[in-house]
C-alpha positions, 0 to 999 in steps of 0.5 A: 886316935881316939875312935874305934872300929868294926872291922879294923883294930888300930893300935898307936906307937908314937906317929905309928898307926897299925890297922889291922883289918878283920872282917870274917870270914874272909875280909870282903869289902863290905859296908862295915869295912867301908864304913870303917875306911872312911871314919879312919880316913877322915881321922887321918885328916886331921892335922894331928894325925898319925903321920904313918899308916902300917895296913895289914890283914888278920886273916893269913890268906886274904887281904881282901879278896874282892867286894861283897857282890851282895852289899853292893848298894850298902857299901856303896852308900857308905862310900858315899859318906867320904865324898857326897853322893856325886862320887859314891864310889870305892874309887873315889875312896882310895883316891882319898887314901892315896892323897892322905898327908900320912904315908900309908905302907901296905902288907900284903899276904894272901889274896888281893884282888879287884878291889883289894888289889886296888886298895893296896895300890892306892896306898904308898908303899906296898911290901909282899910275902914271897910265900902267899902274896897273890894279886889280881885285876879279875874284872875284865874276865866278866865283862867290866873294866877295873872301877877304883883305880887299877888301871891308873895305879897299875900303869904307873907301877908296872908300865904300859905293857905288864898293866894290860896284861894284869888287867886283860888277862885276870890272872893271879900275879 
């Protein structure tokens, strides 16, 4: 791995990539984050690449607690980098991060919801802290449906009835 980033520190032992993601205070999705995202999925790419991804969080009590509400235009336009302008979207983001030739491994502590929840459901495996680990699909509660993949992700992990009701409900699981 030869690039560095913003808001991800990485570190390499033998075929083992570690990224670390540090964007105070709190880790939101933002476009520095995604723009971090995409230039190390475009690495992960390569042939040459690393062929696990070990993803964790520096701040003990959030993953990623959701998107930057504010950046929204600036994070979507980074997205869009990762796929042209006809699928600006963190969907379509994650999507890539689930189809890498790497197997991508996520640790979860602290909180991860909408798309943090998403991004970590999109990755391969998926291992939690029974202390602080905390998920959530809080979407529905302001009138939209979940937009980068929950729904899909979450019906194939969860099965039909406990996806609907992680979705449906908004609560914290």
């Amino acid at each position: 791995m030869t690039a560095s980033y913003e808001t991800i520190r990485t570190g390499l032992d033998g075929n083992v990539l570690s990224a670390t993601f540090n964007a105070p205070p709190m880790n939101l999705i933002g476009p520095e984050v995604v723009r971090d995202m995409v230039a190390l999925l475009e690495e992960l790419s390569h042939p040459t690449a690393p062929r696990v991804v070990i993803f964790d969080s520096a701040d003990a009590d959030f993953f990623f607690p959701h998107v930057d509400m504010t950046k929204v235009p600036e994070y979507t336009a980074e997205a869009a980098k990762a796929g042209g302008p006809g699928d600006a979207s963190l969907g379509m983001l994650f999507r890539k991060l689930s189809r890498l030739p790497a197997v991508t491994i996520a640790k979860l502590r602290g909180r991860a919801r909408g798309a943090g929840s998403e991004f970590l459901l999109a990755c391969d495996m998926r291992f939690a802290s029974r202390e602080n680990a905390i998920l959530g699909q809080p979407e529905v509660a302001i009138g939209a449906p979940p937009g980068a993949g929950a729904i899909q992700h979450l019906t194939r992990l969860l099965g039909r009835g406990r996806a609907l009701e992680a979705v449906l409900t908004s609560s914290d699981y």
